[in-house]
ChimeraX commands (.cxc) that place a marker at each C-alpha (Angstrom):
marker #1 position 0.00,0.00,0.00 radius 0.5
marker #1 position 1.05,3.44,-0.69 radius 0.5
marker #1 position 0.92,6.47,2.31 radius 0.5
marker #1 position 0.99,9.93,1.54 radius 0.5
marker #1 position 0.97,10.91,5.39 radius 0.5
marker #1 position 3.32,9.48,8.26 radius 0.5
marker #1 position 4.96,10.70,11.42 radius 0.5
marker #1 position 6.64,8.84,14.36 radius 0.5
marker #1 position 6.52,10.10,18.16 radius 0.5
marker #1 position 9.15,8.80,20.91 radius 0.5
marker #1 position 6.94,7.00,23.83 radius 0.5
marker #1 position 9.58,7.72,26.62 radius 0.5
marker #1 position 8.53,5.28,29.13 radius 0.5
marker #1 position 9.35,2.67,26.92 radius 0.5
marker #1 position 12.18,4.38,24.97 radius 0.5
marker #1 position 10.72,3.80,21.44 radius 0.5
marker #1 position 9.46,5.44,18.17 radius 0.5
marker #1 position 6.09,4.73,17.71 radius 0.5
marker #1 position 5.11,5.23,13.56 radius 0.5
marker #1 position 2.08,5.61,12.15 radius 0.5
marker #1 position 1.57,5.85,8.02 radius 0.5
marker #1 position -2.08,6.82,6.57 radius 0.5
marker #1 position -3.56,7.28,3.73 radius 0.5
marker #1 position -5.49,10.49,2.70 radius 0.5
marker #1 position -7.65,10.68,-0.10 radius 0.5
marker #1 position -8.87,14.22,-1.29 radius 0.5
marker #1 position -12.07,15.55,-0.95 radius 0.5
marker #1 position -12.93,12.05,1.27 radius 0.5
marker #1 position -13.67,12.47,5.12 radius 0.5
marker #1 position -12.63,9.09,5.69 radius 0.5
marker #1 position -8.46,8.14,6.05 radius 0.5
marker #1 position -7.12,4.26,5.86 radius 0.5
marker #1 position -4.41,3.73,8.35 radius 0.5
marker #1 position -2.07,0.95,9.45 radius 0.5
marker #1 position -3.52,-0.75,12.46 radius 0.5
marker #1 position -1.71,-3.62,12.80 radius 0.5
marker #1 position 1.68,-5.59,10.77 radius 0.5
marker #1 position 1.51,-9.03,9.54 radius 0.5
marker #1 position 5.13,-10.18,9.93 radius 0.5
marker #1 position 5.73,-13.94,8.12 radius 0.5
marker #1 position 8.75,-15.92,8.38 radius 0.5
marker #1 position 11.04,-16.97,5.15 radius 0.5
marker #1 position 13.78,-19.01,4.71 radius 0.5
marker #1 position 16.94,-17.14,4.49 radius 0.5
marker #1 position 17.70,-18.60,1.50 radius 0.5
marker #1 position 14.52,-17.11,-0.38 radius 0.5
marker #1 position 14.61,-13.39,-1.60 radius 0.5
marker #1 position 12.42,-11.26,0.09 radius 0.5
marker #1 position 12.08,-8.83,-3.04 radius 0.5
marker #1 position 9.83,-11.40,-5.47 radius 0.5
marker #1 position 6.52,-9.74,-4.36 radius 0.5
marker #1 position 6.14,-5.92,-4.40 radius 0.5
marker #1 position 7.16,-4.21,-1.42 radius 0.5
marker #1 position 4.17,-4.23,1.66 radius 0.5
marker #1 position 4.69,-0.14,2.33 radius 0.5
marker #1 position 5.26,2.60,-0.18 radius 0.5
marker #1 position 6.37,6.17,1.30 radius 0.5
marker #1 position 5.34,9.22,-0.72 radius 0.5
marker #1 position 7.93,11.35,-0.87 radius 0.5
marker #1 position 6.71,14.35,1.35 radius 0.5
marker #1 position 5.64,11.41,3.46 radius 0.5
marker #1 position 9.09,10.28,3.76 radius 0.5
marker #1 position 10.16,13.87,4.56 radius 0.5
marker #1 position 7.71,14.21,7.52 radius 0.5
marker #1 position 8.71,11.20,8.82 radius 0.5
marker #1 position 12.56,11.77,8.73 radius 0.5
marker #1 position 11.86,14.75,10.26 radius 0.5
marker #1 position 9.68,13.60,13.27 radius 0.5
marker #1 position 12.98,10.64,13.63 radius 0.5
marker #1 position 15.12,13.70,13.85 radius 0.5
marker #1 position 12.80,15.82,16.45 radius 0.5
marker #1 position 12.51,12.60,18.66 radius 0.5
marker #1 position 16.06,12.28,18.95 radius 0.5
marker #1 position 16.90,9.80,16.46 radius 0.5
marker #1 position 20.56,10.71,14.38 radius 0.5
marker #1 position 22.20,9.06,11.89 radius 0.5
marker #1 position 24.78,6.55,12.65 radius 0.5
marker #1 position 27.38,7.81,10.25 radius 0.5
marker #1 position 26.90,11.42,9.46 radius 0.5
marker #1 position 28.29,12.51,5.53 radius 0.5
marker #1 position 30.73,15.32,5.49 radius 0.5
marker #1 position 30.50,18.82,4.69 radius 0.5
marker #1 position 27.05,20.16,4.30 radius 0.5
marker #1 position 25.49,17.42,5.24 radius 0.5
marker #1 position 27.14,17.12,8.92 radius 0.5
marker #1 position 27.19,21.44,9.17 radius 0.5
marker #1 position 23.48,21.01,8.50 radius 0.5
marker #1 position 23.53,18.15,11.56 radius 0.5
marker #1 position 25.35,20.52,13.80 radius 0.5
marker #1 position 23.31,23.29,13.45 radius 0.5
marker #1 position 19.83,21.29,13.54 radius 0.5
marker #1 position 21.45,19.82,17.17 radius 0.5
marker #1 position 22.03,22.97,18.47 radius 0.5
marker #1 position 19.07,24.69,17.59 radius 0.5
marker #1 position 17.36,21.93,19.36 radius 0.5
marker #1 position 19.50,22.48,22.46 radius 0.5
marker #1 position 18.86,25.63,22.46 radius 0.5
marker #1 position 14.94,25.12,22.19 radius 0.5
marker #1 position 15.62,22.57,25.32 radius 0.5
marker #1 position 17.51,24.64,27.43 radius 0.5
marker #1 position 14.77,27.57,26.69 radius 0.5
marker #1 position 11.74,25.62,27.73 radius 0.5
marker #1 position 13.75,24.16,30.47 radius 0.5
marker #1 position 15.66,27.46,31.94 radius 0.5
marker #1 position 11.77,29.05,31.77 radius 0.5
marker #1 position 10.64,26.77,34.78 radius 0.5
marker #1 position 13.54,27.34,36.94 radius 0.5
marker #1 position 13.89,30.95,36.62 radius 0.5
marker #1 position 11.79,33.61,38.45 radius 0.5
marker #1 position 10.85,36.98,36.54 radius 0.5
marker #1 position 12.65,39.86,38.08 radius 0.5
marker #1 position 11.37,41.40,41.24 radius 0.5
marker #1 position 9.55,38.30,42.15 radius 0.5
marker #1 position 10.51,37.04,46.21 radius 0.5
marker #1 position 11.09,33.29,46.43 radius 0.5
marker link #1:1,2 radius 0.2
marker link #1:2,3 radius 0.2
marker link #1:3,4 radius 0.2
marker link #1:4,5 radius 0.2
marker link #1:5,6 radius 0.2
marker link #1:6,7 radius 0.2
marker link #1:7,8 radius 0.2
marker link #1:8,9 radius 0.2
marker link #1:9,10 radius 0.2
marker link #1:10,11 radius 0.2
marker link #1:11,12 radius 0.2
marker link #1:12,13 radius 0.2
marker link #1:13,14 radius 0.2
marker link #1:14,15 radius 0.2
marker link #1:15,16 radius 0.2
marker link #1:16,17 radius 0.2
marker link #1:17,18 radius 0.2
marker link #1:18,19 radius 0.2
marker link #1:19,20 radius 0.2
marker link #1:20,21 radius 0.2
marker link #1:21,22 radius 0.2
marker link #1:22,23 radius 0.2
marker link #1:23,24 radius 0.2
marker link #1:24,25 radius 0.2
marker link #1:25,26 radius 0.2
marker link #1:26,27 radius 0.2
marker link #1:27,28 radius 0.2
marker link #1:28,29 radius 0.2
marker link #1:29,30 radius 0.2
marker link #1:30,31 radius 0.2
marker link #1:31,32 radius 0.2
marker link #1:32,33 radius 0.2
marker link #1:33,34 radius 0.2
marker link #1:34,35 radius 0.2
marker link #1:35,36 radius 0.2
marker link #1:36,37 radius 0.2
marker link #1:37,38 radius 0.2
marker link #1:38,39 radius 0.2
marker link #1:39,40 radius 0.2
marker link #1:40,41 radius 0.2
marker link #1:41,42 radius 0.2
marker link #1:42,43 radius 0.2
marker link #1:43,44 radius 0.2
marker link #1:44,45 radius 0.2
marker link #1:45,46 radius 0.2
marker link #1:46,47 radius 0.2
marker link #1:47,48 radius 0.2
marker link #1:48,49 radius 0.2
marker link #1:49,50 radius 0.2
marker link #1:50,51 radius 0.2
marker link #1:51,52 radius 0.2
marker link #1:52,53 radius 0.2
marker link #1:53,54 radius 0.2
marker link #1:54,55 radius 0.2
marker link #1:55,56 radius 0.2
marker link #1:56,57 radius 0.2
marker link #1:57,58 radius 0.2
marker link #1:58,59 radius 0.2
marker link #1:59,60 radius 0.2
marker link #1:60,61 radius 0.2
marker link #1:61,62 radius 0.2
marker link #1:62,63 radius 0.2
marker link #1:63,64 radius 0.2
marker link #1:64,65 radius 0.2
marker link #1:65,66 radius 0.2
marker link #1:66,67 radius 0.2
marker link #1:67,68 radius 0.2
marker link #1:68,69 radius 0.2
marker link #1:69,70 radius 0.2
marker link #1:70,71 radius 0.2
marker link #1:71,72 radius 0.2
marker link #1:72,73 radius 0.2
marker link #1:73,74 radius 0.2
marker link #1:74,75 radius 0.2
marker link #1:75,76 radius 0.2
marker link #1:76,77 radius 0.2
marker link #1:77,78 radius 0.2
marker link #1:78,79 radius 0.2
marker link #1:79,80 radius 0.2
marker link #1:80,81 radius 0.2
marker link #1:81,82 radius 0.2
marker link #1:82,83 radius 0.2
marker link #1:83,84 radius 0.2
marker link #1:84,85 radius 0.2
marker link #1:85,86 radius 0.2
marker link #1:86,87 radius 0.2
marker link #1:87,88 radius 0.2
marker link #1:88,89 radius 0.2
marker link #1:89,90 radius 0.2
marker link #1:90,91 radius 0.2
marker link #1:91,92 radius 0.2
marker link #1:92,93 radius 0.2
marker link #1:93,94 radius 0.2
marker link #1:94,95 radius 0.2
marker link #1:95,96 radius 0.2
marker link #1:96,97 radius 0.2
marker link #1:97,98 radius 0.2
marker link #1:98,99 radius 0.2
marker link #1:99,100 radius 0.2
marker link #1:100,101 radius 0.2
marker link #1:101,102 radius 0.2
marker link #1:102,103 radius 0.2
marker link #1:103,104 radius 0.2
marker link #1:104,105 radius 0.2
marker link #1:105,106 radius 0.2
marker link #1:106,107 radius 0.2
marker link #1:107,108 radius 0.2
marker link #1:108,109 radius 0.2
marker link #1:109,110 radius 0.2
marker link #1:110,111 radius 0.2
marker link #1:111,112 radius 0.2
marker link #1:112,113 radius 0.2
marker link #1:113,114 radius 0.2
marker link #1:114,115 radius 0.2
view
């Protein structure tokens, strides 16, 4: 099936992504999502790639999803060089700084205040 809509969210008390792919259909009010995975069991020897593959990523679904990876934490193993790992850097510390923001804005009291 193809999805033209996923995202994943981190579930922290069990320290996993949790992904969810749907389909959207213009001018329907109805959406068909994945509600449960049928996993079956192969012999190594036999090639996986004789049927069509089970999940099909649009694009901009793709995107959205990488992105939602990146915002729960997940990085890449092996980061490419140049652009590629300046554009890392920079996406980590923006999101440190967003942390320490939200964070630093329950600690601190606004001037004048007594404790």
């Amino acid at each position: 099936m193809r999805f033209n809509r996923a995202f994943a969210i981190r579930h922290l008390p069990t320290d996993t992504i949790e992904v969810y792919l749907s389909h959207l259909l213009p001018g329907k009010s109805t959406v068909d999502h994945v509600t449960s995975v049928i996993v079956q069991q192969s012999d190594i020897g036999v090639d996986p790639g004789y049927d069509p593959p089970p999940i099909r990523l649009e694009r901009e679904a793709s995107q959205q999803l990488m992105d939602d990876l990146w915002s729960s934490g997940v990085r890449p193993t092996h980061a490419k060089s140049g652009d590629d790992l300046i554009e890392a850097l920079r996406a980590h510390v923006t999101d440190s700084q967003v942390v320490r923001d939200k964070l630093l804005n329950h600690f601190l009291l606004p001037p004048g205040d007594p404790e």
